[in-house]
Structures are given as C-alpha cells and as structure tokens.
N, C-alpha and C positions, 0 to 999 in steps of 0.2 A: 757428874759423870757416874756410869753405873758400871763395875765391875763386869762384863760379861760373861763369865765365867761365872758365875751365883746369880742365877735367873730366878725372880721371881717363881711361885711356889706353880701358879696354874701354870704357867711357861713350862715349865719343869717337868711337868707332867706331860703335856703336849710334845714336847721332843722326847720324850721318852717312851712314849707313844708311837711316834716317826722313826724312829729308830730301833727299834725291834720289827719292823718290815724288814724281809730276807732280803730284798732287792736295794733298800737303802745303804750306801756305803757312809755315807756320815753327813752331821748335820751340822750349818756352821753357823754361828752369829756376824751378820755382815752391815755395811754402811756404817754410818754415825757412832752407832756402839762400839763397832769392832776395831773405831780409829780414834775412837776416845772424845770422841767431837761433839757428842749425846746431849742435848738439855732437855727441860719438862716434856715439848711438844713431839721431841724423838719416837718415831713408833720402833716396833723389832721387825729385823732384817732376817729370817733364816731361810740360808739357801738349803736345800735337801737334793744330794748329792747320791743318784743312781745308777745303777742299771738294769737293763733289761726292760720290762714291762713292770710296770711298781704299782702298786695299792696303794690308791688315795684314799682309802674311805675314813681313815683318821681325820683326816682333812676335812672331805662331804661331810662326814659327822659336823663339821665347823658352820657351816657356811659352802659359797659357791667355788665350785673349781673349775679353773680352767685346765686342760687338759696340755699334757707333753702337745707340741706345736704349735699349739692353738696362738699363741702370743709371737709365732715366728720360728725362725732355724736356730735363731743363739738367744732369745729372751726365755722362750720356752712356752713355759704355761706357770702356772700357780694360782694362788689366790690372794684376795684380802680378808681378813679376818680379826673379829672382835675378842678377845679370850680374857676374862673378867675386868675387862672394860682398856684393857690393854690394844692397841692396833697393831698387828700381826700380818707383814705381809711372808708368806709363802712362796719362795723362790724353786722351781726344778731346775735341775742341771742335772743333763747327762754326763755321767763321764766319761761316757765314749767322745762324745761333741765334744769336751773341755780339753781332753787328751791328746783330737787330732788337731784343735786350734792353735794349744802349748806347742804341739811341733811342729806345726806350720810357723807359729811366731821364732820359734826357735832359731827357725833358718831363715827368717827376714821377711818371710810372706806373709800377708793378711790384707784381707778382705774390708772393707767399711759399710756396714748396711742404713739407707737410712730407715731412722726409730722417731717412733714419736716423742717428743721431749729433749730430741736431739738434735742442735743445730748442722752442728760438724759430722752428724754422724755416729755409729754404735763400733770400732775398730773388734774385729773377732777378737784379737788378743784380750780386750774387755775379759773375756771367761779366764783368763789366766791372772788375770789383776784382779779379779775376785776371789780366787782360793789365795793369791799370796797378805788379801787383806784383810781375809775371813779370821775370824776367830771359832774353832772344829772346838765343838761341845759333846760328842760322841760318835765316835767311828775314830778314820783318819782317812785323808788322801792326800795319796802319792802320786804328787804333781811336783816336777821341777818347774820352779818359779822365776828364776833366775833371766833377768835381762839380758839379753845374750848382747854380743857384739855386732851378730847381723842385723839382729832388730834395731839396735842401735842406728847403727848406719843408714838403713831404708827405713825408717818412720823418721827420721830425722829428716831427710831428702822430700821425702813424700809429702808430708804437712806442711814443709816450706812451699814448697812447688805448688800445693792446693791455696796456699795461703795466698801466692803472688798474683794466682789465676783469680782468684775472688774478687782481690782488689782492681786488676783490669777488667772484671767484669762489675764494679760498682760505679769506676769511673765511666763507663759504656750507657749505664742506667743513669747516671745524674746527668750526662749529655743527652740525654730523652728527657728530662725532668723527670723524671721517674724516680721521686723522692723515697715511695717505700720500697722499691728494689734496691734502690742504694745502700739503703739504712740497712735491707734485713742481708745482702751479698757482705757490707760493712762487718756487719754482725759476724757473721761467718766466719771471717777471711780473721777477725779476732781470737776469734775459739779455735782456728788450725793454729794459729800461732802460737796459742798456749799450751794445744798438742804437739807442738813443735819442741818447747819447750821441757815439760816434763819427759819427753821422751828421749831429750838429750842428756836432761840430767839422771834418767834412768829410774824415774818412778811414776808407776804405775799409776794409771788411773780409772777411777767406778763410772763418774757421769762426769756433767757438767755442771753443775750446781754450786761448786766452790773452786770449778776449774779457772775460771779468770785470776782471784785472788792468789789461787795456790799457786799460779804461775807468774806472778808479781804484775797483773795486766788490770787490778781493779780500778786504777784511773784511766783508760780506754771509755770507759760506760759512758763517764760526764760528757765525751764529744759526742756522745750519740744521739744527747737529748735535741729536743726540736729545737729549742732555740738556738743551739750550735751549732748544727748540721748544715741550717740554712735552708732556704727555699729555692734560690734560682741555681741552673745547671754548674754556673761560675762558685759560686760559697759551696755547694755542696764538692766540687772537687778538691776547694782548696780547701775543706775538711778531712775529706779521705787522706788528702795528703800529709795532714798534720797528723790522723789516726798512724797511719801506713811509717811515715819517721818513729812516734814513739813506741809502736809493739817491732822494731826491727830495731830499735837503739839498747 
C-alpha cells in the first residue's frame, strides 16, 4: 500500500500542474489508493474537482481528453494517461453536479443511470461517495458527506424492491429457457442486494468491483456457474431459489 498523500515525484508535478488552474477547486486521490486496497497492478485515481469552464491543456499536454460530458451527466469526461510509466486515469467532476446530487441524496432522492461496467447501475449519490472517499491532495471541498437518515430509508426500500423484481423477472426467463436471461437478471438482482446492503449499514460505495465481497455476498458467484445453474427451465429455478434464500438470509 502506498501512502497517498506522498505521490510519486512525476505525480507531484502533474497535480501541481492541475491545481494552479483558477477554475480547479481541488484535486483528490481516489479508488484503491484512497481506501488503502492499492497493490503493484493499482493505477492512480485523481478526480479534478471544478468549476465553471476549466483548462485541460495540462491534461492534452498528456495524452487524450475527454471533454466535460462527453463520458455522460455524472461520469463526466477525463482521460487515461501514461505519466513516467505510471497509469493515470483523470476524473472531472463538476461541483455544481456533485453539490446538487449531495442534496438530492440528502433528502432521500436519487436517480440510477445505467453505465457501462455496471450491472446494478451508476446511483447519482455515486458523486457524494467519491468525495467522502477521496483522499484531497490540494484544494479542499466542502461537501457534506454524511449518510443522512432519508437516504437511509429509501435506498434501503428501493434496492430491495429492484432486487425482488430481478428475481421475478429471472424466474420469467428460466420458464422460457432463456438460460442467459436468467443468469445475467440473477446477476443483477445480486449486486441490488448488495446495494441493499451497504446502504443500510451506511457506507458508501465507488463501483462494483468489490461490492459483492464487501457486502458479505462473495459465495452468490459459485451458484452462478454453469454447472450450477442448470440447463432445463425446472434446475434453473430451483437455483434462483437457492440464490434468492441466501442473499436475503
């Protein structure tokens, strides 16, 4: 694990770089690093925390940008980047976008878009669970991070409810034989439950990458292989069923 707070010398330069643009309000180190989870194959996370219309050219000096929206409404834009052999990816966030998503979460509302790479879905509150798990390498932002109690309550409701609807729509597809509807609605209806999960226990989360584990669901996966699942419409429901008992036990 690597301190993130003592970056590397080219790093160091590069946000210090990012961070004398007038329009950048601070930059943070985020993912792997900033939760201490970091090994060799770890690239850097830094999100660059603006407003207004901001100057990439630090950036284009790098390599390719992508531009504010170009990646969506809440992913943004950024880039990927080599910086002496280091991989670098470049996160934008608006703070206006991150400020009005905080108070929509605040008061229990949020939106879910789907993203690519995401089963379950990208939840807006995502931009608020990024600054409370970034680690701010210069600037600061003033975001309340705080899991409120409405969010509590409706992301709790809400993920179950998507959860239960998955699994009546996997047992809908294995009564088709519809083996890879099954399997990937299966899938799904796992990853709501696990955002079911951390959102009850009131921690935040980036992606899904370690969300199965971190929500104690990493033996879900084994019923999902093929030899488990089964083949005819009859084994594949009395699969769902056995999945559906233990992410609800």
């Amino acid at each position: 694990m690597v301190d993130v707070m003592r970056l590397p010398a080219a790093l160091e330069q590069f946000v210090e770089e990012l961070a004398a643009s007038a329009e950048v309000v601070a930059v943070a180190v985020g993912g792997s690093r900033a939760l201490g989870a970091d090994d060799s194959s770890s690239d850097w996370d830094l999100g660059v925390f603006y407003r207004g219309a901001v100057d990439l050219s630090v950036v284009a000096a790098r390599g390719e940008v992508h531009a504010p929206g170009s990646w969506g409404r809440l992913m943004n834009g950024g880039a990927w980047l080599t910086i002496d052999g280091m991989a670098v990816d470049v996160i934008l966030r608006d703070v206006d976008v991150v400020e009005h998503w905080t108070n929509e979460a605040a008061a229990g509302r949020y939106e879910v878009d789907q993203l690519l790479g995401h089963l379950a879905g990208f939840p807006t509150y995502t931009l608020t669970a990024e600054v409370a798990l970034s680690k701010v390498v210069r600037g600061s932002i003033a975001i309340d991070t705080t899991f409120t109690d409405s969010l509590h309550e409706v992301s709790t409701f809400r993920w179950g409810f998507q959860r239960d609807f998955s699994f009546e729509y996997a047992r809908a597809h294995a009564d088709r034989g519809n083996a890879a509807g099954a399997l990937g609605t299966v899938a799904r209806a796992i990853t709501e439950e696990a955002h079911r999960r951390m959102c009850d226990a009131r921690r935040w989360v980036l992606n899904e990458k370690r969300l199965l584990v971190e929500a104690g669901l990493g033996g879900a996966s084994e019923l999902l292989a093929a030899r488990e699942f089964g083949r005819s419409p009859r084994d594949m429901r009395e699969t769902i069923g056995r999945i559906e008992e233990l992410v609800k036990s």
